[in-house]
Biopython code that builds the backbone (N, CA, C, O; Angstrom):
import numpy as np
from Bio.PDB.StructureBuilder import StructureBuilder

atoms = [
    (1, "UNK", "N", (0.836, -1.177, 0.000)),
    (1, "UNK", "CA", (0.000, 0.000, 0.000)),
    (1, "UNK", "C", (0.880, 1.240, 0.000)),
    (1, "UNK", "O", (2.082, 1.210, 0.266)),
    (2, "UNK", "N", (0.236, 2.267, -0.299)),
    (2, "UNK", "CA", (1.127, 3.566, -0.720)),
    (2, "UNK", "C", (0.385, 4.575, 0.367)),
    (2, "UNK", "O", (-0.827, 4.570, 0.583)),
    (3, "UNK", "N", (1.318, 5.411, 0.985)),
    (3, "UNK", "CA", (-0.072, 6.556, 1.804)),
    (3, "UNK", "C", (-0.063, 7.253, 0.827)),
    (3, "UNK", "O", (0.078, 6.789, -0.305)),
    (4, "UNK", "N", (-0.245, 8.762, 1.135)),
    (4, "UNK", "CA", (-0.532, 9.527, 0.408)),
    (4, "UNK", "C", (0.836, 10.330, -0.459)),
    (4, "UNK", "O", (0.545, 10.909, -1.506)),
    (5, "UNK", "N", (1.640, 10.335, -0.202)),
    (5, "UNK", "CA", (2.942, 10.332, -0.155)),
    (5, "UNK", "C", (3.850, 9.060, -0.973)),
    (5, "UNK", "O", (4.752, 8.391, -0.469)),
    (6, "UNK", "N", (3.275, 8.954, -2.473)),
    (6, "UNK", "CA", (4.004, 7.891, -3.057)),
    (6, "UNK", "C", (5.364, 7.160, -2.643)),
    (6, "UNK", "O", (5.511, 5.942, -2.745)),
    (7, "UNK", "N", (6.258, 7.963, -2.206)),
    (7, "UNK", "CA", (7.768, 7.245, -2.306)),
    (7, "UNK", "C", (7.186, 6.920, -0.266)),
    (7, "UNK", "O", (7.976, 5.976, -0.287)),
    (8, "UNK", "N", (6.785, 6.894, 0.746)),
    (8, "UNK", "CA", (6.773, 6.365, 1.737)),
    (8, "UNK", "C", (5.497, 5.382, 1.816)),
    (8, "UNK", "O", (4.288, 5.571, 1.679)),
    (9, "UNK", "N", (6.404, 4.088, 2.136)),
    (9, "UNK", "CA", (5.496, 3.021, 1.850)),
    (9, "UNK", "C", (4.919, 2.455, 3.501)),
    (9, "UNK", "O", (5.483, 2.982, 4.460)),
    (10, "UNK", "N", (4.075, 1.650, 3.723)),
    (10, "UNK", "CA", (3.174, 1.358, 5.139)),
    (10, "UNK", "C", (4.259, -0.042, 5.256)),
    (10, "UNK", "O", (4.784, -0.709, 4.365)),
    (11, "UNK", "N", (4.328, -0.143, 6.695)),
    (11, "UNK", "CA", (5.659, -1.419, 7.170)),
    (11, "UNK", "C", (4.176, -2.178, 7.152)),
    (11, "UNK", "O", (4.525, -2.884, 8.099)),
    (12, "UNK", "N", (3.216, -2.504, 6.965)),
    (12, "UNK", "CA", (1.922, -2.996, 7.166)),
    (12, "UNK", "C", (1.014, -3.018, 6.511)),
    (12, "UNK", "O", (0.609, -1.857, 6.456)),
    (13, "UNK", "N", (0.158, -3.889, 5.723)),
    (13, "UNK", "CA", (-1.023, -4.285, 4.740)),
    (13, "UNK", "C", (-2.465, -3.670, 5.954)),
    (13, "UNK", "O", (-3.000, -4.190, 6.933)),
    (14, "UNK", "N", (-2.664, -2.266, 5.190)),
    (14, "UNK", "CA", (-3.604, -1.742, 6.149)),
    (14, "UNK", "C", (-5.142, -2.277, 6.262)),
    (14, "UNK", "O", (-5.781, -2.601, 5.261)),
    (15, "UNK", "N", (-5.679, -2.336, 7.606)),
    (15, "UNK", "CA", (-7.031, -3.226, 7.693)),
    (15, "UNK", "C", (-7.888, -2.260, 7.508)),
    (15, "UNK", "O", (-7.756, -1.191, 8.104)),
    (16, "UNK", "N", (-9.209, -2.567, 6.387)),
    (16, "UNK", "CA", (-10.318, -1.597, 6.626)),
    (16, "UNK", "C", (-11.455, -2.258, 6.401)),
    (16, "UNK", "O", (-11.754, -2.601, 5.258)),
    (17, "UNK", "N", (-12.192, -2.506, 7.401)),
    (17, "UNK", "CA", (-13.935, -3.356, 7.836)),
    (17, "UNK", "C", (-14.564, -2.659, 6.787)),
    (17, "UNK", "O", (-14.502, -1.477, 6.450)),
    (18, "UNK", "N", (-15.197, -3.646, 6.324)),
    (18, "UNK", "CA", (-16.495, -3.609, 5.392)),
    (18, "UNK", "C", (-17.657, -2.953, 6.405)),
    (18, "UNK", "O", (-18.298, -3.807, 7.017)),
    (19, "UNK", "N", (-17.893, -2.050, 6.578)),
    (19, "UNK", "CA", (-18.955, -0.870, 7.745)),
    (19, "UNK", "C", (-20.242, -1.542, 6.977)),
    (19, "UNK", "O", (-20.704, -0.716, 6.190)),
    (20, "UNK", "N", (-21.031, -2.891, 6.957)),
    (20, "UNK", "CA", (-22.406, -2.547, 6.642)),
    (20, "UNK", "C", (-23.046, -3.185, 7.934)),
    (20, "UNK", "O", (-22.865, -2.792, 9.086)),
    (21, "UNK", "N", (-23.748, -4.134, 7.568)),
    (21, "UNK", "CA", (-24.940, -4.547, 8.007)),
    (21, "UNK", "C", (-24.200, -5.531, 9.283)),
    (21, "UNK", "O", (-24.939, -5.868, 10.209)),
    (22, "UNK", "N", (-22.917, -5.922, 9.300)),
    (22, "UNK", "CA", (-21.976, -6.208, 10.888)),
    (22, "UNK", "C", (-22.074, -5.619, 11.609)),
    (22, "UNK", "O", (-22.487, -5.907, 12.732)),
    (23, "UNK", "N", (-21.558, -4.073, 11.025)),
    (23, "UNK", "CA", (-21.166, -3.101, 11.725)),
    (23, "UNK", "C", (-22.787, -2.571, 12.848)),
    (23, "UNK", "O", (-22.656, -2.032, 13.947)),
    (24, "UNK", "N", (-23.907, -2.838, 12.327)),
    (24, "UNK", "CA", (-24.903, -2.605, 12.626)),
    (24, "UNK", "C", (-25.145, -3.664, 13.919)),
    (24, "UNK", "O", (-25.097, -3.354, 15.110)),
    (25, "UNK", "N", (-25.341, -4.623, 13.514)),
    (25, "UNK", "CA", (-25.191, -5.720, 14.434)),
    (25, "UNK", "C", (-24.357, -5.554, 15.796)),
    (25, "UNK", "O", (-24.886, -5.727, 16.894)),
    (26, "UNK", "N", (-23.288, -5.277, 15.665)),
    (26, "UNK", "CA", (-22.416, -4.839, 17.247)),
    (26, "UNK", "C", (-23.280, -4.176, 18.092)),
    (26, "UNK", "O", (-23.215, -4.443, 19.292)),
    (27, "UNK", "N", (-24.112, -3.326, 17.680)),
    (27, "UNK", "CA", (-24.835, -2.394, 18.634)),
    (27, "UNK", "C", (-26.392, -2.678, 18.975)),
    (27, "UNK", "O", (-26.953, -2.794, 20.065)),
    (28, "UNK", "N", (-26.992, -2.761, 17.375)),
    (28, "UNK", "CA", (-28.315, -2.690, 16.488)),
    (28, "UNK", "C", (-28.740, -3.771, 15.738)),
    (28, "UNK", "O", (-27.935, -4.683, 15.552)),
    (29, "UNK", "N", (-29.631, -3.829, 15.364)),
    (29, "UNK", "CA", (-30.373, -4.383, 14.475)),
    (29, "UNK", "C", (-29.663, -3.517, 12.601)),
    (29, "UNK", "O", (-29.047, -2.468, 12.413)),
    (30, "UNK", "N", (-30.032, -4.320, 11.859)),
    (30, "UNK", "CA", (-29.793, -3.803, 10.574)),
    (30, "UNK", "C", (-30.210, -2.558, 10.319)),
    (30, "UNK", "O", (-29.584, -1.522, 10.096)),
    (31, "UNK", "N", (-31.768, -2.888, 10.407)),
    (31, "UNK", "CA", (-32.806, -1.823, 10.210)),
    (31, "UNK", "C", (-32.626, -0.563, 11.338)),
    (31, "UNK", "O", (-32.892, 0.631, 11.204)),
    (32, "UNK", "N", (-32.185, -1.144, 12.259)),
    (32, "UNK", "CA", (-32.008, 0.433, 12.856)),
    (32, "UNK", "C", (-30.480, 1.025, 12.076)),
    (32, "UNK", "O", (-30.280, 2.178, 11.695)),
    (33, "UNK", "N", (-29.606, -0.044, 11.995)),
    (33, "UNK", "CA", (-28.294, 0.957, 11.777)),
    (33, "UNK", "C", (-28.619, 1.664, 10.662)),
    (33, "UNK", "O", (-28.140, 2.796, 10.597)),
    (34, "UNK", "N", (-29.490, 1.195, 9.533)),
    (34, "UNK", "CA", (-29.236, 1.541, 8.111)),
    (34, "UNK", "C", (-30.362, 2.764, 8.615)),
    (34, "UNK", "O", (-29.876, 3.620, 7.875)),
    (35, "UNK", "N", (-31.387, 3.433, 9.240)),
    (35, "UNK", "CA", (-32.108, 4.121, 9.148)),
    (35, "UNK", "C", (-32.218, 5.108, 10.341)),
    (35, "UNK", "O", (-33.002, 6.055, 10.279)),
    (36, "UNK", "N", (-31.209, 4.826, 11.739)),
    (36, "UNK", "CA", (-31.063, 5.729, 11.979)),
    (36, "UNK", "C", (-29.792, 6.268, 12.557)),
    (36, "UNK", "O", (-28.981, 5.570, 13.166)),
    (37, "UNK", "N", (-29.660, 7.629, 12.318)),
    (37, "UNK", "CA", (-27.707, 8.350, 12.073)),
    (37, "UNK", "C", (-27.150, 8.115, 13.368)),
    (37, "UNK", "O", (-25.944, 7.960, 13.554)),
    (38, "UNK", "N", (-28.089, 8.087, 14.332)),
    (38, "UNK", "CA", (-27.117, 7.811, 15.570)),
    (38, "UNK", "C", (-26.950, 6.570, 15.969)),
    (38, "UNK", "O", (-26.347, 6.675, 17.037)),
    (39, "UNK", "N", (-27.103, 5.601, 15.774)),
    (39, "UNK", "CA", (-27.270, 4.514, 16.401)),
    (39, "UNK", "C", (-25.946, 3.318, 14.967)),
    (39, "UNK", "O", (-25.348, 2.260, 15.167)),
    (40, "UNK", "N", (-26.025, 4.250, 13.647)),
    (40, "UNK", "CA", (-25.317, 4.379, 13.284)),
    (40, "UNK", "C", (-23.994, 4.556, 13.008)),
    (40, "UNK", "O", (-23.307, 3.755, 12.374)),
    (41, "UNK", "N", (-23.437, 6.116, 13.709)),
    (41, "UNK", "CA", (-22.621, 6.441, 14.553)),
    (41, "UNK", "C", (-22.225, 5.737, 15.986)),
    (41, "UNK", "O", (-21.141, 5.937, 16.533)),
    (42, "UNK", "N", (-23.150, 4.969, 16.466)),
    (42, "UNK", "CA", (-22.801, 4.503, 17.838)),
    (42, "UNK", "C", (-21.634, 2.793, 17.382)),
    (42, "UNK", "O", (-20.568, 2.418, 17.873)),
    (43, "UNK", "N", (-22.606, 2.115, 16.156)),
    (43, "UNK", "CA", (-22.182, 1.067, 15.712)),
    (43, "UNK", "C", (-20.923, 1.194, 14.836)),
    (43, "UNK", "O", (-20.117, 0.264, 14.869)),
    (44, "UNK", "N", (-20.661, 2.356, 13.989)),
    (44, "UNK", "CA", (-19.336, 2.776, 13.497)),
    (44, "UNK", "C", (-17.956, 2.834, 14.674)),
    (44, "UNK", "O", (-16.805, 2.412, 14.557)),
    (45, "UNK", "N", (-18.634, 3.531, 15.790)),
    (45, "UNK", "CA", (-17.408, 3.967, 16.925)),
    (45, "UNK", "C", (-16.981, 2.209, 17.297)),
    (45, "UNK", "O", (-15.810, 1.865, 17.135)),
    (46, "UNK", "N", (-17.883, 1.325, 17.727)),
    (46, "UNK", "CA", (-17.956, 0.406, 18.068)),
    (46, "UNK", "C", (-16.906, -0.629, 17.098)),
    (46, "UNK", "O", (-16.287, -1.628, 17.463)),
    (47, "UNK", "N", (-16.975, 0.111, 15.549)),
    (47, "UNK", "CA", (-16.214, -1.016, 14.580)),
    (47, "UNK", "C", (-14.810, -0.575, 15.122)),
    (47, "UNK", "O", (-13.889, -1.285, 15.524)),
    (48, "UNK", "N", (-14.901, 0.883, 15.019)),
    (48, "UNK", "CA", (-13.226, 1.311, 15.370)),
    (48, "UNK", "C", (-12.499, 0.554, 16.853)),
    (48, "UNK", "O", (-11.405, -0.006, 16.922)),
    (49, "UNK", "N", (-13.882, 0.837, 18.361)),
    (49, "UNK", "CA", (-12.915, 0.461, 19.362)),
    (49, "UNK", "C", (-12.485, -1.170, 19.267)),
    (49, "UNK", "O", (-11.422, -1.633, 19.680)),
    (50, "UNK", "N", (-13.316, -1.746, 18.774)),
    (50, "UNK", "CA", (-13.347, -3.590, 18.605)),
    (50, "UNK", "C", (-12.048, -4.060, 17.382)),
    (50, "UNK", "O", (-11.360, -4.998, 17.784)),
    (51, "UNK", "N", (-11.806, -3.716, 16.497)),
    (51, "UNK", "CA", (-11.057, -3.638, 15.229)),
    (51, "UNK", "C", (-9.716, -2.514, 15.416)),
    (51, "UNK", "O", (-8.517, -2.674, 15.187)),
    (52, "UNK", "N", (-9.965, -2.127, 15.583)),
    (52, "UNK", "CA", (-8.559, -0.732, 16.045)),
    (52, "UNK", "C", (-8.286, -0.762, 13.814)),
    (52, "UNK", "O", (-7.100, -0.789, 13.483)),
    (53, "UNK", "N", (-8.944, -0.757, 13.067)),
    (53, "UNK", "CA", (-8.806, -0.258, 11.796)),
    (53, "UNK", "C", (-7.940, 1.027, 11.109)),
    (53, "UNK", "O", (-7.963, 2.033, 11.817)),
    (54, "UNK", "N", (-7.376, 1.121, 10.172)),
    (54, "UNK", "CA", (-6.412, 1.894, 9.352)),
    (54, "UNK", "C", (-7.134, 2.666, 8.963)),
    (54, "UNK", "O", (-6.763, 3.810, 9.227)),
    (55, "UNK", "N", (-8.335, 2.581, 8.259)),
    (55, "UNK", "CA", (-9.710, 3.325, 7.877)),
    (55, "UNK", "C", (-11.184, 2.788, 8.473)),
    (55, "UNK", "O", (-11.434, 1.934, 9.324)),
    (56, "UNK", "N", (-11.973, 3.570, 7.742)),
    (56, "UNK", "CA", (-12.916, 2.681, 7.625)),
    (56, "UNK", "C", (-13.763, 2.777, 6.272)),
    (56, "UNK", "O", (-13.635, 3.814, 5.620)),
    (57, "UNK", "N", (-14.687, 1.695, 5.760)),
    (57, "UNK", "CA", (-15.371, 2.158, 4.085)),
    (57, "UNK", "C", (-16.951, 2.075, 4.581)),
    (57, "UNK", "O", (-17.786, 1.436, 5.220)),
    (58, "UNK", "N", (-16.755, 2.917, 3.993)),
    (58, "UNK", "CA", (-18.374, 4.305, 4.318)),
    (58, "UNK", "C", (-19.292, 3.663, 3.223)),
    (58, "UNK", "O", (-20.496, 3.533, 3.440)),
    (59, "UNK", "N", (-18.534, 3.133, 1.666)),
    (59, "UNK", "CA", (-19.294, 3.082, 0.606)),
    (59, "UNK", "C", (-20.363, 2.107, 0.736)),
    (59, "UNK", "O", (-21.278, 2.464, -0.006)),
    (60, "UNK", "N", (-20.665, 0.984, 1.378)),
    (60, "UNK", "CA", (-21.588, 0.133, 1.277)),
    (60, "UNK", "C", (-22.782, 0.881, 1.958)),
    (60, "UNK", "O", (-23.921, 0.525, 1.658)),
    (61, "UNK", "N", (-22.601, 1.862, 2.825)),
    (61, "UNK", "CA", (-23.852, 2.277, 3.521)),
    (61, "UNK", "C", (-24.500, 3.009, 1.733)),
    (61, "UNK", "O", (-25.239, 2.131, 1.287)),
    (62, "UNK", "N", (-24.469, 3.669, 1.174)),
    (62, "UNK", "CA", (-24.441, 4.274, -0.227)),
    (62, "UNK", "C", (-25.765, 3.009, -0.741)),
    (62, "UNK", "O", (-26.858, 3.406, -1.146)),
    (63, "UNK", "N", (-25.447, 1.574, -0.639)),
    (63, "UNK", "CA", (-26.223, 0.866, -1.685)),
    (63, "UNK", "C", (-28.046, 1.030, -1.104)),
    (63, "UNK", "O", (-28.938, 0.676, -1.875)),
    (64, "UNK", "N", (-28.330, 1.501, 0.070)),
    (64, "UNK", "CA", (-29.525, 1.848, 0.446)),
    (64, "UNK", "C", (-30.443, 2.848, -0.105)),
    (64, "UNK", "O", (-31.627, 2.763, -0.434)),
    (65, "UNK", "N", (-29.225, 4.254, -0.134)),
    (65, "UNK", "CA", (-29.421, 4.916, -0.501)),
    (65, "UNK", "C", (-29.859, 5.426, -1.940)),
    (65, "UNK", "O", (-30.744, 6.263, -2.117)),
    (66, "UNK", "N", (-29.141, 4.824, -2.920)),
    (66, "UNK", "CA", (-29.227, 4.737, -4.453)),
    (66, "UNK", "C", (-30.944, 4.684, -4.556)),
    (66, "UNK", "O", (-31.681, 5.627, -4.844)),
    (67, "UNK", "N", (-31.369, 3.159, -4.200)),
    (67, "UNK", "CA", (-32.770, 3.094, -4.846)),
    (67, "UNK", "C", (-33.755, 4.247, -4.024)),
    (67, "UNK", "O", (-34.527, 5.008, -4.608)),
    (68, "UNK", "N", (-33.591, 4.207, -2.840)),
    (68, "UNK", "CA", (-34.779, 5.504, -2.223)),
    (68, "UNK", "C", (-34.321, 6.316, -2.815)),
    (68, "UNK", "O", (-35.355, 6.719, -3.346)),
    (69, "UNK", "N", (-33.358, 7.112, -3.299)),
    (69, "UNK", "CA", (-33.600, 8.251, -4.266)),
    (69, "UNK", "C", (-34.158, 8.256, -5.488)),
    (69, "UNK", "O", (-34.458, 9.231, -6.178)),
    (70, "UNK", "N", (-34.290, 7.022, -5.735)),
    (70, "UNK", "CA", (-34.382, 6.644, -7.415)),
    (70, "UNK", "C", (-36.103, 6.636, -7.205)),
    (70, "UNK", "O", (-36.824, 6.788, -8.191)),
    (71, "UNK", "N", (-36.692, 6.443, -5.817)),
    (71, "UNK", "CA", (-38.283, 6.047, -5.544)),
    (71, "UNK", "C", (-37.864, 4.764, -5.476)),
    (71, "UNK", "O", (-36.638, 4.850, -5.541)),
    (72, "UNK", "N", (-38.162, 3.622, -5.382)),
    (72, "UNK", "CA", (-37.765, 2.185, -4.828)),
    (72, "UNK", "C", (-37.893, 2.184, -3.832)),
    (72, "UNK", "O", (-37.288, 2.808, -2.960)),
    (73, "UNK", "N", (-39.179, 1.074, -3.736)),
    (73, "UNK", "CA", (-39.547, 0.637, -2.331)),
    (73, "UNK", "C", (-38.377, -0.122, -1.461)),
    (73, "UNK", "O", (-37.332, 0.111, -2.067)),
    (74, "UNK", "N", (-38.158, -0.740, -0.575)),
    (74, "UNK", "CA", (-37.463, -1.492, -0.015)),
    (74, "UNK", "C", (-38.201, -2.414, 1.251)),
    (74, "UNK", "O", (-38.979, -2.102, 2.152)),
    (75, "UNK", "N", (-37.656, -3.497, 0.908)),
    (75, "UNK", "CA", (-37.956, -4.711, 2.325)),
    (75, "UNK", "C", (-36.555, -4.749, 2.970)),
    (75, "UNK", "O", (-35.389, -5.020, 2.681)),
    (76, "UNK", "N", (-37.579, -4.181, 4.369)),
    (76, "UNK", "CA", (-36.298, -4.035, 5.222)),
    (76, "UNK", "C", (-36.479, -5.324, 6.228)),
    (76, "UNK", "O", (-37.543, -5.498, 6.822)),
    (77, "UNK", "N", (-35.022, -6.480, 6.417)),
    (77, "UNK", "CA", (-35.265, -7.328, 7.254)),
    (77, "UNK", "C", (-34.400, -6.935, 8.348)),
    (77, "UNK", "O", (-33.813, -5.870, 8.545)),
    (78, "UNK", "N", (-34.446, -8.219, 9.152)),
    (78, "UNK", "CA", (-34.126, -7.408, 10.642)),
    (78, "UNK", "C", (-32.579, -7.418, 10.867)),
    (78, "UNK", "O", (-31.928, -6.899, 11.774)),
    (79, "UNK", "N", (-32.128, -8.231, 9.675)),
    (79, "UNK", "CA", (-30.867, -8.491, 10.515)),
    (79, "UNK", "C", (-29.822, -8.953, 8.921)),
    (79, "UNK", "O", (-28.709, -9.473, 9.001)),
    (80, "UNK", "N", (-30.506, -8.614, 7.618)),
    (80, "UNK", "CA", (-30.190, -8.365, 6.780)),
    (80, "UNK", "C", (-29.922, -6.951, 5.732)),
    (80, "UNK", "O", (-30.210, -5.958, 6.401)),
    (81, "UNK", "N", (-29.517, -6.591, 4.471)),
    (81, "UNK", "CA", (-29.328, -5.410, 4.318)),
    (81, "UNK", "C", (-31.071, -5.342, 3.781)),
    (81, "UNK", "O", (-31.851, -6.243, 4.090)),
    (82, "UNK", "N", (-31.550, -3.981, 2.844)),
    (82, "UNK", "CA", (-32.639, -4.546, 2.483)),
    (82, "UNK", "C", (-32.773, -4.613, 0.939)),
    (82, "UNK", "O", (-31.993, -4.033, 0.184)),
    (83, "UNK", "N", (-33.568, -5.182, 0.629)),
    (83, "UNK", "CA", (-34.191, -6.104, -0.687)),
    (83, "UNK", "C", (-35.076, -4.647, -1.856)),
    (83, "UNK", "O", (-36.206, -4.174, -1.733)),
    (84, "UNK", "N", (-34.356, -4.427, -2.543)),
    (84, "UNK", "CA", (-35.493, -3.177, -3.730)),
    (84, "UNK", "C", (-36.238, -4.487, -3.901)),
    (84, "UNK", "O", (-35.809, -5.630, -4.061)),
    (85, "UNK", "N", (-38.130, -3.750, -3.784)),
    (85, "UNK", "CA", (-38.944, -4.725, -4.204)),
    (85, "UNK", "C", (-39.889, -3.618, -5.581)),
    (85, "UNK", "O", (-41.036, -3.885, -5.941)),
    (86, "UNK", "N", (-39.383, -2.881, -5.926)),
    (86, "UNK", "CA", (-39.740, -1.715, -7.195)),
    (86, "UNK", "C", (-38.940, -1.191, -7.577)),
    (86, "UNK", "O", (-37.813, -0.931, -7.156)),
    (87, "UNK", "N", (-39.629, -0.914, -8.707)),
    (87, "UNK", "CA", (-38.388, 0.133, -9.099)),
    (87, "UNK", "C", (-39.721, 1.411, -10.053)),
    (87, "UNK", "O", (-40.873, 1.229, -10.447)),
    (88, "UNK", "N", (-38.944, 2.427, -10.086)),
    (88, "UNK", "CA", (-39.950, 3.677, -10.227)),
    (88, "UNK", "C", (-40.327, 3.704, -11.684)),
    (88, "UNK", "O", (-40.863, 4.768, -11.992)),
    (89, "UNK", "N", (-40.163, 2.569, -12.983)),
    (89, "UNK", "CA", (-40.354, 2.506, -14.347)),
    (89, "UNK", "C", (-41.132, 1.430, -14.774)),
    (89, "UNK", "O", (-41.519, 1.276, -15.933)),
    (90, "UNK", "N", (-41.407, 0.536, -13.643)),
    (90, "UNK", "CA", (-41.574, -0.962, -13.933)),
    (90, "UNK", "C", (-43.331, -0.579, -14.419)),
    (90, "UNK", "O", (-43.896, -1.335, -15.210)),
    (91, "UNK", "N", (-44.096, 0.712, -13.816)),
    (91, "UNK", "CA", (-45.310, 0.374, -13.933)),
    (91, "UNK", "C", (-45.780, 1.213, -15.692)),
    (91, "UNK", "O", (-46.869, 1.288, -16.261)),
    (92, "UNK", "N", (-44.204, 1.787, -16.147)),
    (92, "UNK", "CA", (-44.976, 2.552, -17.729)),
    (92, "UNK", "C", (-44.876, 1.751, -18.651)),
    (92, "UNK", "O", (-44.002, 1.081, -19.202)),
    (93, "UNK", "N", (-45.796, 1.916, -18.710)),
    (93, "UNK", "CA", (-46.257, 1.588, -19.755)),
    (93, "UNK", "C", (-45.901, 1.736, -21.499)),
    (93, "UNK", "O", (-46.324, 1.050, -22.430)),
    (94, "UNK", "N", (-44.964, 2.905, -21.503)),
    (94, "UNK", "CA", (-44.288, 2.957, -22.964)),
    (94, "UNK", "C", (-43.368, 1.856, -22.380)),
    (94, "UNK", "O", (-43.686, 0.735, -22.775)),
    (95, "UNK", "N", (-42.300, 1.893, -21.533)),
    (95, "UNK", "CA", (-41.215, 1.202, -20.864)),
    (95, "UNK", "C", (-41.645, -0.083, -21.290)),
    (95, "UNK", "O", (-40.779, -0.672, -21.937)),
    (96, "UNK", "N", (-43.019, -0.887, -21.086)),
    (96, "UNK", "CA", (-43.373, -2.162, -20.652)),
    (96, "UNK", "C", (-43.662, -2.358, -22.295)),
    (96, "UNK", "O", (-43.160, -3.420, -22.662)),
    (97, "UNK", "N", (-44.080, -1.907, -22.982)),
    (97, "UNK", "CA", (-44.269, -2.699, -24.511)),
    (97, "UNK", "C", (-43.158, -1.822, -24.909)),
    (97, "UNK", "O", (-43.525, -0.963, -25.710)),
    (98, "UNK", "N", (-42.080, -1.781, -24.638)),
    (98, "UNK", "CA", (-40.589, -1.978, -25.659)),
    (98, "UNK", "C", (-39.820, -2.877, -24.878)),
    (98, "UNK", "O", (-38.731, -3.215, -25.341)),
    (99, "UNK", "N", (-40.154, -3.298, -23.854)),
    (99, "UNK", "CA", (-38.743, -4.533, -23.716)),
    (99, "UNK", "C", (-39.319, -5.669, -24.078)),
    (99, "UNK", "O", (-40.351, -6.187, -23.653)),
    (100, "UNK", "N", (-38.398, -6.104, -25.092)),
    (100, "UNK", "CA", (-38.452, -7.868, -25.690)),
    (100, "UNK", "C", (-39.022, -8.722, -24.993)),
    (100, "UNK", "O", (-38.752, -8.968, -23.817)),
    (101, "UNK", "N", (-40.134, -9.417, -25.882)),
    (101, "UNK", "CA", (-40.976, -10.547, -24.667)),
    (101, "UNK", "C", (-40.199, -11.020, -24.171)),
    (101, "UNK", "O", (-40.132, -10.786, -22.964)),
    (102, "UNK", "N", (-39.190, -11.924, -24.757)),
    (102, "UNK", "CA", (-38.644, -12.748, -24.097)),
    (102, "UNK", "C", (-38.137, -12.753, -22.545)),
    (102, "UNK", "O", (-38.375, -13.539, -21.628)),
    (103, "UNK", "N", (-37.234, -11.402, -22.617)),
    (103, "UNK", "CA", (-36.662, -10.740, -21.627)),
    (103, "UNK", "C", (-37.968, -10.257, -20.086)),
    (103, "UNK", "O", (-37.687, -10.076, -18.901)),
    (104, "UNK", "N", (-39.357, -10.184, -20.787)),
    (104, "UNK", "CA", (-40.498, -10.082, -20.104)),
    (104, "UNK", "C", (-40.114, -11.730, -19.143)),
    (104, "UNK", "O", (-39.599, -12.007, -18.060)),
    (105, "UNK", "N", (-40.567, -12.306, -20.009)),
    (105, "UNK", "CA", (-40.475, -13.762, -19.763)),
    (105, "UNK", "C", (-40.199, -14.288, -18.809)),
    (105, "UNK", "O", (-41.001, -15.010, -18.215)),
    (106, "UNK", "N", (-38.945, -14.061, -18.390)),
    (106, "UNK", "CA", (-37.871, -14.163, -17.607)),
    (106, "UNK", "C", (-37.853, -13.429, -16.421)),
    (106, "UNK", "O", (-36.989, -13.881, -15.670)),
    (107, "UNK", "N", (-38.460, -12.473, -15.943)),
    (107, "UNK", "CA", (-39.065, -11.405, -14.965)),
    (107, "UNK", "C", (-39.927, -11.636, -14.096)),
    (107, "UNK", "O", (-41.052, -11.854, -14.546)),
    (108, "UNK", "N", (-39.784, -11.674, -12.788)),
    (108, "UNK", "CA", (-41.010, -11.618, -11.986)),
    (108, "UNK", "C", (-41.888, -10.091, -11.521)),
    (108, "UNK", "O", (-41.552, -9.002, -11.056)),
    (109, "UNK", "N", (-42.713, -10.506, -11.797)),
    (109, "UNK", "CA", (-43.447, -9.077, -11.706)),
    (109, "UNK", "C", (-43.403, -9.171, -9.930)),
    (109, "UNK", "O", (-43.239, -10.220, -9.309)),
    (110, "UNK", "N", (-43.586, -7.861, -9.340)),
    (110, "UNK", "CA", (-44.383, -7.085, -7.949)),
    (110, "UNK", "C", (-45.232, -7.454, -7.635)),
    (110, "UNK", "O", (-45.811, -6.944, -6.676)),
]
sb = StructureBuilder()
sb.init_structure("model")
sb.init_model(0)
sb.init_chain("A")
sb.init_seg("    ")
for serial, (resi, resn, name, xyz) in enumerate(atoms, 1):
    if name == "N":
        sb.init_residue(resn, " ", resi, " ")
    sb.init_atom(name, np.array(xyz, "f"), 0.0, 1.0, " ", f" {name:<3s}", serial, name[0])
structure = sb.get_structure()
């Protein structure tokens, strides 16, 4: 690994926890870590004091986020991440007679 500082290199292969739905678990439930910021924050501090980590990666909390902006419902389980059960195009109708039957076919509807 390189820091930031190309020519000084780490005496050490730096550790950084996957922050999702574990990280939730130490403290919380899934569904609470993913939905609310403090309890969130409580389960993040928790990855750092348990792990003593180099970083930490923020990006998996992000995959929740994507579809609720997009409108996408979600099934939230208790102790899993959660499940898009829509998506905000599936019900038009221009959308729905241009994709290839076949590809229909193959689809489970909502």
């Amino acid at each position: 690994m390189i820091k930031l500082d190309p020519a000084e290199k780490y005496g050490k292969v730096p550790g950084v926890p996957f922050a999702g739905v574990h990280a939730g678990k130490l403290k919380d439930t899934a569904i609470e870590f993913l939905t609310d910021e403090e309890k969130m924050c409580r389960s993040l501090v928790a990855v750092n004091e348990i792990y003593d980590p180099d970083g930490q990666n923020l990006l998996c909390l992000i995959c929740n986020w994507k579809p609720r902006i997009l409108g996408c419902e979600l099934m939230w389980l208790e102790n899993a991440p959660p499940s898009v059960t829509t998506h905000p195009l599936s019900t038009n109708p221009i959308i729905q007679k241009n994709i290839p039957k076949q590809v229909m076919a193959g689809c489970r509807s909502h």
